[in-house]
Structure formats: C-alpha cells, structure tokens
Phi, psi and omega in degrees: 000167184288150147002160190164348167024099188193092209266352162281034221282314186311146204260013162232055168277147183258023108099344158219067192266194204264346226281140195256126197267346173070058185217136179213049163291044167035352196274300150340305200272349196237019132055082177284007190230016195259103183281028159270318169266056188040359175067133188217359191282123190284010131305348190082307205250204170339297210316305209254349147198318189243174165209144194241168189238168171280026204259150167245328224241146134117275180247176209114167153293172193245176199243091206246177163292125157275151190229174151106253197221174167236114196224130190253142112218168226251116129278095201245131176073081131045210054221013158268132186273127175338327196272328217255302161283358152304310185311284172338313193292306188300301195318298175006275178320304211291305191287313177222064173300142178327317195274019180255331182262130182268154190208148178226171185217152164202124182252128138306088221292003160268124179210200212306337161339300175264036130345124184276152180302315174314331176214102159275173162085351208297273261261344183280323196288336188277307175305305179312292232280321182308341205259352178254094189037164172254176162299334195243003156193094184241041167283104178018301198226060158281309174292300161344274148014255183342296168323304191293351175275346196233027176061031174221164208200150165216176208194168201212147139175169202224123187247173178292337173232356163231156165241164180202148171228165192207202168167149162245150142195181167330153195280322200292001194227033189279293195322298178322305193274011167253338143325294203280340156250030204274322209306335169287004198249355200268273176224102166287155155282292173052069186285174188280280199326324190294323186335285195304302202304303220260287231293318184296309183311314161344275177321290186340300225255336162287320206315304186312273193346314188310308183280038159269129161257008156299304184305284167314338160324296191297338221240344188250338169276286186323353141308335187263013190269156184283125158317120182123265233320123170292022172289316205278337204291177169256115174283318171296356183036167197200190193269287193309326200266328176281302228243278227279278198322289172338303200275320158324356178220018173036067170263118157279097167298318205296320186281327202272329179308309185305308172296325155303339168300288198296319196277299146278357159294019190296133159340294185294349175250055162230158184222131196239123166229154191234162160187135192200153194256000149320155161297172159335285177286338186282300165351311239242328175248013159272339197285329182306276209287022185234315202228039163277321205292319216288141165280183198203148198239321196080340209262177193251134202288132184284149196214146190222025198256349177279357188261050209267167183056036177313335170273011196290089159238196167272314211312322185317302187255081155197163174260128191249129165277121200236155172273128155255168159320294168306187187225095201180105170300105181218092160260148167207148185235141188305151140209103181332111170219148187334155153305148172264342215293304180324350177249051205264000177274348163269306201039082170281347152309316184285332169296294194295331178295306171313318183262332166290317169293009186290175178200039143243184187327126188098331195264183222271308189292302183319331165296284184312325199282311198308348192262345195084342213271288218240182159269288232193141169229141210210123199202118175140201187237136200264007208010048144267154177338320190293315217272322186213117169228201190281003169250329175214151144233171167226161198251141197201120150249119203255119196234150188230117201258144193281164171299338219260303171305331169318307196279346191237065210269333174317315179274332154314297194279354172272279236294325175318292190302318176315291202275345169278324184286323167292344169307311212278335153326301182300328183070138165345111202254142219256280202299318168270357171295303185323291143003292185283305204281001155317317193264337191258321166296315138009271196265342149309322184270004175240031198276150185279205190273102199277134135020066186327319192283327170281330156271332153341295217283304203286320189263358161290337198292263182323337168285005170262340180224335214248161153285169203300307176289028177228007181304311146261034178211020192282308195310307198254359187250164176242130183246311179248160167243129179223097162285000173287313176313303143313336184247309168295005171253328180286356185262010179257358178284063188223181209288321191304341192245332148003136147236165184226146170208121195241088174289140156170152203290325169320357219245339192310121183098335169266009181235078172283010170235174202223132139308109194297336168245010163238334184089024174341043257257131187207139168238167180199138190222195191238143197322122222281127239253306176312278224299324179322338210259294203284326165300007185254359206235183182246065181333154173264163198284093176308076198347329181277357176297106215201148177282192164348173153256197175270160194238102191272012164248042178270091194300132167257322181284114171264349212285145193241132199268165197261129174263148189245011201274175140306149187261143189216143187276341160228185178277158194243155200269127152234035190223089177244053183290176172280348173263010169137190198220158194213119175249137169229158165203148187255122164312104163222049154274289184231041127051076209223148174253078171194158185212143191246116188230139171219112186253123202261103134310087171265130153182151178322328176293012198257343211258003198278030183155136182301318193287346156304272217316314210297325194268327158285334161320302177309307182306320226244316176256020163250339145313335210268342226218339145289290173346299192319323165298263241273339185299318212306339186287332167286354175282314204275313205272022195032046140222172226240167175193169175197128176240121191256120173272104196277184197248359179234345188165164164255160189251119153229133202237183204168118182205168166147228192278140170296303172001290154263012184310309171305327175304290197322301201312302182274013151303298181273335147314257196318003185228328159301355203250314186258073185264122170262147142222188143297133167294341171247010152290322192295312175295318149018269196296326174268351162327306200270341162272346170271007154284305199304302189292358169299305217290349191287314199311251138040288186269140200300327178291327180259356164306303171283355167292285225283335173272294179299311170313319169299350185261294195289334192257096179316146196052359184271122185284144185254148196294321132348301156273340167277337168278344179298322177323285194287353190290319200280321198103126175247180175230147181318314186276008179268309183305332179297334218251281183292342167277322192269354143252020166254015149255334179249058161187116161209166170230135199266079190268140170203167182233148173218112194209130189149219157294040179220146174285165175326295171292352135294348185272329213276350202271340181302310166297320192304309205280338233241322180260356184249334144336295233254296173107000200281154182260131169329162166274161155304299175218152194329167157219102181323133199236013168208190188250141159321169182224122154330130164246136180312161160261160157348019210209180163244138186255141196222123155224121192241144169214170172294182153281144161276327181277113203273137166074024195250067157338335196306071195251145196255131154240132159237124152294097185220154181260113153302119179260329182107185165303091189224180194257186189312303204296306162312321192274331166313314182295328172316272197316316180261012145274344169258346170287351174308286181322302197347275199307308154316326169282343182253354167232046162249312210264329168256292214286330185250353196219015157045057159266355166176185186283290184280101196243116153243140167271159173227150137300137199227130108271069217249108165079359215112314176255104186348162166171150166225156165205165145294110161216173203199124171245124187257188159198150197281343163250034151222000188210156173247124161348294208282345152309312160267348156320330184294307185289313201297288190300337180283274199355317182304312185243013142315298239274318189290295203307340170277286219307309149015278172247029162304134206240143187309330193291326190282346173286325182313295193314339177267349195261359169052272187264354185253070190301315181322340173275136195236153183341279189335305178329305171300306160291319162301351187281296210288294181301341196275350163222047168251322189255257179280343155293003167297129175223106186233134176259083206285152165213123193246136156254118187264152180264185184251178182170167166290343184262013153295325211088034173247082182279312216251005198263174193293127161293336184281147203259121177178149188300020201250128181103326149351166191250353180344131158098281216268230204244118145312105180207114184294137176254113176248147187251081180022172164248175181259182198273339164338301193274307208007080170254195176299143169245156174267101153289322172214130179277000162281325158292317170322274147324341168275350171255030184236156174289160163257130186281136155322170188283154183214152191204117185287111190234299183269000000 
C-alpha cells in the first residue's frame, strides 16, 4: 500500500502516554498541553501537538507523583502506516483486551501531611518500603516478578492526605496477586538493609523532580502557608531529610518508618476496589478471606479540616519574582478559598475554569493574543493533594506570556481581574452550567472502555470524598446547580486576595532569595501602589470581554447510522489516485455515534534543509495559533483534533461525536488552504520556538534522544541545528515561500473510521483536494528515514549537559538488531518484557543508580533495535560507571534467562505459542556477541563525580547558550569504558553503510 504515516495512529490511543515515537521535531516530544510546565505552544492548543484546553479542573487523572517503574516501549519514526496500525490495534484489542485484565486499588486515607517535622518525605518513603516483600513473601521483587510473568504491572503514589496503590494483571492469576499483595499491608518486611538502598531511589527521584518549575511553584507557594500548616512541609523527601540529616541527630529512621506504618496503615483508613470478571460473591469472598488479615488500631484517623486559610498571611498577597528553569515567561495568580472538594455535585471550579480558561471570541486569552501579550492561558485546580485538600482549596490562572506581554505583565493581569468582575457582575448563568453538564453527560454515556487499573485506582480514591451513590459518577458529571455555591468561590477571586508568581529568565540576577529545597531563586515585593490604588476602586470594564457564544458544536444527533455495505474486520482502501488514497471501516463493534479521521499531508520539501524543517515548524504553530480562537468551542464540545509536524509531511487527525465532526474537519482545511499571518504573530511564533528548542536542548532526555537519532537516522537535522537555524533568522517572506510550495505539490493518505458511511468519508478527501488545489508528486515520497547501520563494535558518544549546574545524566545502551520481520520484533517485545523486572532490580533496587532505570524497545525507521538507559546523577555516579553497571546487568540477565524454566517462559508468551525458551535466548545471544553493534550514548550532567567541584545547584537559564550557537562539547571516552568515541557525528557517520529503507511487515 501507499505511503501513509501515523505512528500514534489509532484513535484510541492515549496521546500523553510515555510512549517515543523517536522524532524529534520537537514539537511532538515537548507535549505542549502538560500544564505542570505552564504550556508554551504558540498556538496555545491542540494544533500543534497535544491538545489542551483551558480547563485544569474536573475530569482526568489528578496529578499526583507516580512511583515503582517505567517500563517502555519505544516506536521510534512512525514507520507504521494508518492501515498497519490499525490492523495492530484491532489484534491487540482481540488478545488483550482490559476486560481479561483484572485490577485492585487500595487508598490509604493518609500522606504526606502526616510526615513528622523531623523526617520530611517519611510518608513518600514509606510507600517505597512496603513494597519490598512481605513475611508470607519475602522475596525483594517478588510481586514485581510475579506481574511481570502474568502480563501485569502496579504503581503507587503519595498525595497529602492519601496514598494509593494499585497492580493489574491477567484475571486466572487475580486471586494469587491479590494475596501476595494484600501481604504489604498485612506484615511488609521492610528490612533494614533496604533502608540506605530505597532512600537513593527516593533522592534520585527529587533530583529529576528539581528542574521543574511546576515543581518549584509549588514547593514557593507552600513556603507561604501560615507557620505550624502542614502546607510548608517538604513532601518529597531526600537523602539529607531521610539519611544524612537523621543520623546526625540520631533519629533510627528504620523504628520510625515502622512506626508510621503501625500508626497509619490501619484498616478502618483504607478504602479497597477490586474489579474482575468474577462474580460478585467470589470478589466479595477472596476480599473477606484476603484483606480481613490488615490490622486495625482503633486510634481515629488524623484531620487537617481545624486547620483552614493555611494562606490568610502577609507573605501571600504579594507578588513573587522567579528565575526559571525553562527559557519562558510565565505567570501566575493564585487565590486560597474553603475546600471544594464537597462540593463536587455542583463543581463550581470546574464552571469557573470552563469560563476563565475559555480561548474564543470574548474570552480573557482572545483579547491577550490580539494584543501580542500572551500563548495560552490556563485556569482552574489541578485537584492534586497540593491544590485541594480538607484544608483549602486553590483557584490559578496560569498566562504563558509573550516577551512583549514581559513588558506589560501589569495589565495582563488587570484584563484578568477585568474579566473576573464581569463574572461576578453577571453572577452564575444557569444556562452555561448547563452547557457543561451537556458536554460532560455526553461523553459520560459514550466514553469509551476505561483502563481497569485507572479506574480501581479513581475510585479508591473517590470513596474518600464522594457519597457511596456517587462513586461512580461524582468525578465527571455535574448533578446539582447551586448558584450560591458558585458565587461564593467566585467571590473569593478578587484583586485583594490574590497572589502573584511571575516567572521569567529577566529575573536573573535579581532575585536574592533562595527556596530551601529546590534552590529557587526568587524576589517578593509588593503589589505595585497604582494598580493596588485601581483594583481597590470600581474600575470599568473592557468591552470586548464578554461570556460565551452558543457552542455551535455541541452534537444533539447521537443516531448510529445503518450500513447496508459489507462488513470488513478491517479498513479497506476506497480511494486511490494519483493524489493519495483514502482507507476506511465503518464501525460495527460498538456501535458509538463518534468517528475517527486522520490525514498524512506528505512531501519532500520539508526534509531538503534545516531551514525547511524550522519553517515547517513555523508553518505549524502558525495554524496551530490561527486555529485556536475559532477551534476552541469544538474543543470544549469534546472533540479533539491534533495537527502534527511529522518530520515528512503533517498529520491531521479529528475525533469525537460525528455529528458536528465535519464543521471542525473544515475549520481546519480551510484556515490550512488560507493560511495568514501578521508581521508581529509572525516574530510571536518564532520567539516562543526558539525558546521550545532551547528548552528541549536543556533537558537531559530529549537531548539524548535527539543524540542517538543523530547517529542512526540518516539526512535527519538535529534539535541543535534547527536552533542554530532560527538563531540565524528567518523571515515572513521565507514562511510564505514554504507554504506555497508545501501546499502545491503533495501525496494524502487518510482514514475514516467510525459513525460515517463511504461516501461521507469519501467527501472528506474531496474538500481536502479541492481546497488545496495540489498537483500529485512525481515521485513517491519517503515517509521515514534510511538508518546507519552501526559497525561491529561497541560505540561511546558522550557530551556534556547544555544545562550548566543540572547534576542530571542520561546513559543509554542500545543494541542494533537490523533490519527484521514480525516475528523478530515480537522476540524483540519479549526479551524486553523479560529484561523488565531484572533490569529494575538489578539496576535500581540493588545497586541505586537512579529512579528511572527501563529497557525499550527500539524501532527506528524501520530497523530493530533494544536498549538500556538510566538516569543518573553526576554527584553521585560517573556516566561510564554505570555503563559498565548497565553492561554487568547484560550477563546478569543472560544467567537468569538460563534458568529460566519452561512452564515460566510459557506464562508469558501469551499469543505466541510457537515460541520457546531457546528462541529467546538465541535472540539474545546472538547480538552480544562478535556480531554486536552497540551504541552507548551518555548526557553527562554536572556533579563532583564529573570533575565538576565547583559547580551551582542552581538550576536557571544563567550561563546558557539562549541567543547564540547550540554547539555540544563531546567528550573521549576515559580508560574505564575505553571504547571508540564520536567526536563529531558527521564524520562519524559518512564512513558507515546506510541500510535501505525496511518497513517491519512480514
């Protein structure tokens, strides 16, 4: 079949899972919608890769620390075609559907709150420790083991008043894991010796945490809390507050963990959900005879509801200036108000967020943009522990401000207060509550098939706050309308009560005070005395500010329409021209009034020059950013749309109720055919792109992504050279110049799959070719990249971090397999579901080289691959030490598979029965040894065990390259490794073979 590209192609995929597509147009890999790092796409939304909305509040995961592991796998450069991933998707689906995986949840109604002042972090520290055996199982990694054998995984994390834990796994082997985990809550071992070993994973997992500036918001608002609140602790713990700090004041952490344990791990503050295709009564009696065993204390579960306003200070209401991490303007203001959580059948946040966070015609952001001033705007409570507990909750409107908006940051923040006074003018409109609970009832009755383990986990959760009849539907439905309930949070929005934290790299230097446990660099002065004078006054009203329109993409038709065609199990192609193909199947599974459309716009010019790819950048995020306004109601109305910058051609994808699907689809065709900008949207867009590829540059993971790709994937421009590119300067008249020869001359492949007959799919194409006006290609145009084939040997390219004073270092190990078929990439997936559990307790749990330890899958391009990678840190391990550790892990690894026994390879291999140990293992040997072609690649951080003596903890854009030549320092290898090294990767690579293009198929 023809060309077609879509490697997240399936329309139920979940678009901000971990999963690396091994691309790195930066635009894709930097998840523009994860509003812990304030959002930066300069469209604001969807458009340009993930897509968000201005809403924070209301349905979703809640954002809490996850803990235990990451275990990946890596499809890296699309090279699965829409057809080809579909196909996957049904099998998948067919072998391993959710309702075959069984899931238990259990919340603890206690976290971090109750941390004693002596050991902060205890209660984060604790959750680690239970999990390493029990008395009745006391092997280390026994249950981990165990999942992993039977196709199941568990996760853990710790909030201010709960922890929760969770595991999946195959249903016949349900009883058994619930057994082997009920034994942490029962008698955890939780040995001494594990003690020093866990306290590093711990440590590990704040280092990662430090460049964050979510993370430092939060850790600089909780400092402002009234002294005595547990709002001030430090929840995250570290080596100095568990370790260092302890034995100098002679605390035996080991007696106190134990005691916290005794004290809140009690029964009656546990909440238990099971979920299984068992009966009722069987459920109901494994849970009797399994977790009857948990003690129980008796003592009355400690409350934090006497503790209300933890923010009524001085220190609150002022505005504080921070250095960030990131190269990025971002403010934001705060406001303290009663807990919410009781009031989740009204959700008066989820009202107020749904009208701050609007971005159409009227709204706060629309105004900011006509002005230049802002990206994205972001508004409501993120209902993690921090944001809403039993003592306050808070209400943030997060504005990600232009430079230009840098300078006028006063009045951004008056249009705010401007558009909160007309809420409170209007007072609670009856009619857009409704509105939501339209859109959200909606999608409660057609929501797709959830996650067994995510939901166990929301609803152990949700039984701690909800009534018993509302546990499954308190989260996402709106049930009652209370306009007092609504006018008293909004009346708590006012200028006076405000807080401000004003992120921006200008601050450098200017900022003399430090946050004690991230190194914050931060100032705080007082509210500026005009605007202080005019927000005390009844100030007016800006005219274009205004509520809502009617939301003309609110689907009313549900009817799922009747096909008289053949029914085909997969999509069948019914469109073939010289200008592309249109593949389709009409739903008759589940029979949902929603549809999935996706279209690969492919062609050569983007890849003919770094300054092509920077200028498709550009093209993209100038749509993504026209778009945003007239897109945004559809958004609201749920559905989704995603415009993707593929490294070949774009991706536009659209799903949700069919109904109104086609208005969106030609919203965006039509702002694609007549793409305009401004000369000052135009400086705008590249401003905030030469920041996005700064800040990728910056972080140790996509740096090191962005390094290995550079090695394997041939003619492919490195995140380096599109910032040296933009660096240089482009012009209105270059973007202009590249759109009009990336609309005329392309080839279109697409799918339409769902509620639409042929001949609406086929109209889809039509509007797609009559729009555009484009001439077929001449000649095919390759939709991946050729791949290096490595030499013989293991290869070491090591560089510094670009981020100066970032202890933080990535090592990956990966092994090239080639060019191979299905069946091999299957021994592949399973020699790395093999790797998992060994690789996290060799490499994390026994020899504490960092938090994130995974194996991946690798496919680039086309061509096989697995690797090792570990993220460390330079003050405490030197890269090449743990390469080293990584490679003992290799003939660990082989000695277990060894003695592996057949009935345990059997439990694992599920669908592939034709396969046998021997298989697994001859896979495995066969590129360890003189036919290994391995590639190490280290991002080194800074640290003393770098050689770094002298260098800063502070984390901040001061010493950076902003502005100049992106220009990587590589480094030898030392006699540890000593291996061959990359010093320059262009030289490296022109003396290597290039493999044909290969597509894993057969």
């Amino acid at each position: 079949m023809d060309d077609c590209n879509s490697s997240e192609a399936s329309e139920e995929e979940d678009m901000s899972s971990d999963t690396d597509d091994g691309k790195d147009s930066s635009f894709e890999d930097e998840k523009y919608g994860n509003v812990e790092e304030f959002g930066e796409v300069p469209g604001g939304r969807e458009a340009t890769i993930e897509g968000y909305g201005g809403v924070l509040s209301g349905l979703g995961k809640k954002g809490k620390r996850k803990e235990r592991r990451e275990s990946r796998i890596k499809d890296e450069n699309d090279d699965y075609e829409i057809y080809e991933q579909l196909v996957k998707k049904e099998e998948e689906n067919k072998m391993d559907s959710p309702e075959k995986q069984s899931a238990a949840a259990l919340a603890v109604g206690v976290g971090s709150f109750c941390d004693p002042d002596d050991l902060p972090g205890l209660a984060h520290f604790l959750e680690h420790m239970v999990f390493m055996g029990s008395q009745k199982y006391p092997d280390e990694n026994g249950f981990d083991t165990f999942l992993k054998k039977h196709g199941g995984s568990d996760n853990a994390s710790t909030d201010t008043e709960r922890t929760v834990f969770h595991f999946d796994i195959q249903k016949k082997y349900f009883r058994e894991a619930l057994d082997r985990w009920a034994q942490f809550f029962i008698q955890p071992l939780m040995i001494k010796d594990a003690i020093d070993r866990e306290v590093e994973a711990v440590d590990s997992e704040y280092q990662i945490a430090r460049p964050s500036d979510a993370n430092r918001r939060e850790l600089l608002l909780g400092s402002l809390a009234k002294q005595g609140h547990p709002m001030r602790k430090f929840f995250w713990g570290n080596a100095e507050t568990l370790k260092h700090s302890p034995k100098r004041n002679k605390i035996n952490t080991y007696q106190r963990l134990r005691d916290f344990r005794t004290r809140h791990y009690s029964a009656h503050y546990m909440n238990l959900v099971v979920q299984s295709r068992e009966t009722l009564d069987t459920l109901e009696k494994w849970v009797t005879e399994i977790f009857s065993q948990i003690p129980n204390n008796g003592l009355p579960k400690p409350t934090f509801g006497h503790l209300p306003q933890p923010f009524d200070t001085p220190a609150f209401h002022k505005l504080y200036k921070v250095v960030p991490v990131k190269e990025i303007h971002s403010l934001s203001i705060s406001w303290s108000l009663p807990p919410q959580e009781k009031n989740y059948r009204t959700k008066p946040l989820h009202y107020l967020s749904w009208l701050v966070g609007h971005e159409g015609n009227g709204s706060v952001l629309s105004l900011l943009r006509k002005k230049f001033w802002a990206l994205a705007l972001f508004g409501g409570n993120g209902e993690t522990g921090f944001e809403q507990n039993s003592t306050y909750s808070i209400f943030s409107i997060s504005v990600t401000l232009t430079d230009e908006g840098f300078e006028h940051y006063y009045e951004v923040i008056h249009i705010i207060f401007q558009y909160l006074k007309m809420l409170r003018k209007h007072g609670p409109v009856e009619r857009i509550w409704k509105d939501i609970q339209k859109i959200e009832g909606n999608e409660f009755c057609f929501q797709e098939q959830v996650d067994p383990l995510e939901y166990v986990e929301n609803i152990s959760e949700y039984m701690h706050i909800f009534r018993k009849e509302d546990f499954l539907i308190g989260d996402q439905l709106l049930i009652e309308y209370n306009d007092e309930v609504i006018a008293d949070a909004l009346n708590h929005l006012i200028p006076q009560k405000a807080n401000f934290v004003f992120f921006s790299p200008y601050h450098e230097g200017k900022c003399p005070l430090k946050e004690k446990w991230f190194g914050t660099q931060y100032s705080t002065t007082e509210i500026d005395a005009y605007w202080s004078t005019l927000w005390d006054t009844d100030f007016m009203l800006h005219p274009d500010l205004h509520l809502p329109e009617e939301n003309q993409f609110i689907a009313t038709d549900f009817t799922v329409k009747k096909s008289t065609e053949h029914k085909t199990e997969y999509p069948h192609k019914i469109l073939d021209t010289k200008q592309g193909c249109l593949w389709y199947k009409k739903d008759n599974k589940f029979s949902v009034p929603k549809a999935f459309i996706c279209f690969y716009l492919v062609t050569p010019v983007i890849q003919q020059s770094a300054l092509n790819m920077v200028l498709f950048d550009t093209f993209v995020s100038t749509l993504s950013h026209n778009l945003a306004e007239p897109a945004y109601q559809a958004d609201v109305a749920q559905m989704e749309y995603k415009i993707i910058a593929k490294e070949h051609g774009l991706v536009i994808r659209v799903k949700g109720f069919n109904h109104k699907l086609p208005l969106l689809f030609q919203l965006i065709i039509d702002h694609l055919s007549n793409l305009s900008v401004s000369p000052s949207a135009f400086q705008m867009i590249i401003e905030q792109l030469k920041k996005t590829y700064f800040n990728n540059l910056l972080k140790t993971d996509s740096l090191a992504k962005d390094l290995r790709l550079s090695i394997l994937e041939h003619g492919r421009w490195s995140l380096a050279e599109k910032y040296q590119t933009i660096s240089s300067g482009i012009t209105i008249e270059d973007l202009q110049a590249f759109v009009t020869a990336f609309k005329s001359k392309l080839w279109v492949e697409g799918l339409v799959q769902g509620n639409f007959m042929s001949n609406e799919a086929k109209d889809f194409m039509n509007y797609i070719s009559g729009k555009l006006q484009f001439v077929p290609l001449i000649h095919p145009c390759p939709i991946q990249f050729r791949v290096i084939e490595l030499p013989n040997t293991h290869i070491l390219c090591k560089v510094k971090s670009l981020h100066a004073g970032d202890p933080n270092s990535d090592v990956t190990v990966y092994y090239q397999t080639g060019a191979k078929n299905l069946k091999e990439y299957s021994l592949t997936e399973l020699l790395v579901m093999h790797m998992e559990e060994p690789c996290f307790d060799f490499l994390r749990t026994k020899n504490t080289l960092g938090y994130h330890v995974y194996p991946s899958t690798r496919n680039t391009s086309g061509i096989l691959g697995f690797s090792v990678t570990v993220t460390t840190q330079a003050t405490k391990y030197n890269t090449e030490f743990v390469d080293k550790k990584i490679e003992e892990f290799f003939v660990h690894f082989e000695e277990k598979l060894r003695k592996l026994t057949e009935d345990e390879f059997s439990a694992q291999i599920v669908a592939l029965k034709s396969f046998r140990k021997s298989h697994l293992l001859d896979w495995f040997l066969g590129f360890r040894g003189k036919n290994k072609r391995v590639l190490s690649t280290h991002v080194v951080g800074y640290g003393k065990q770098e050689g770094n003596t002298d260098f800063s903890r502070t984390y901040s854009v001061q010493g950076t390259f902003f502005g100049k030549t992106a220009e990587l320092t590589f480094l030898p290898s030392s006699p540890l490794l000593n291996l061959p090294s990359v010093m320059d990767i262009r030289a490296f690579t022109s003396t290597l073979n290039v493999l044909p293009y290969h597509k894993i198929l057969k």
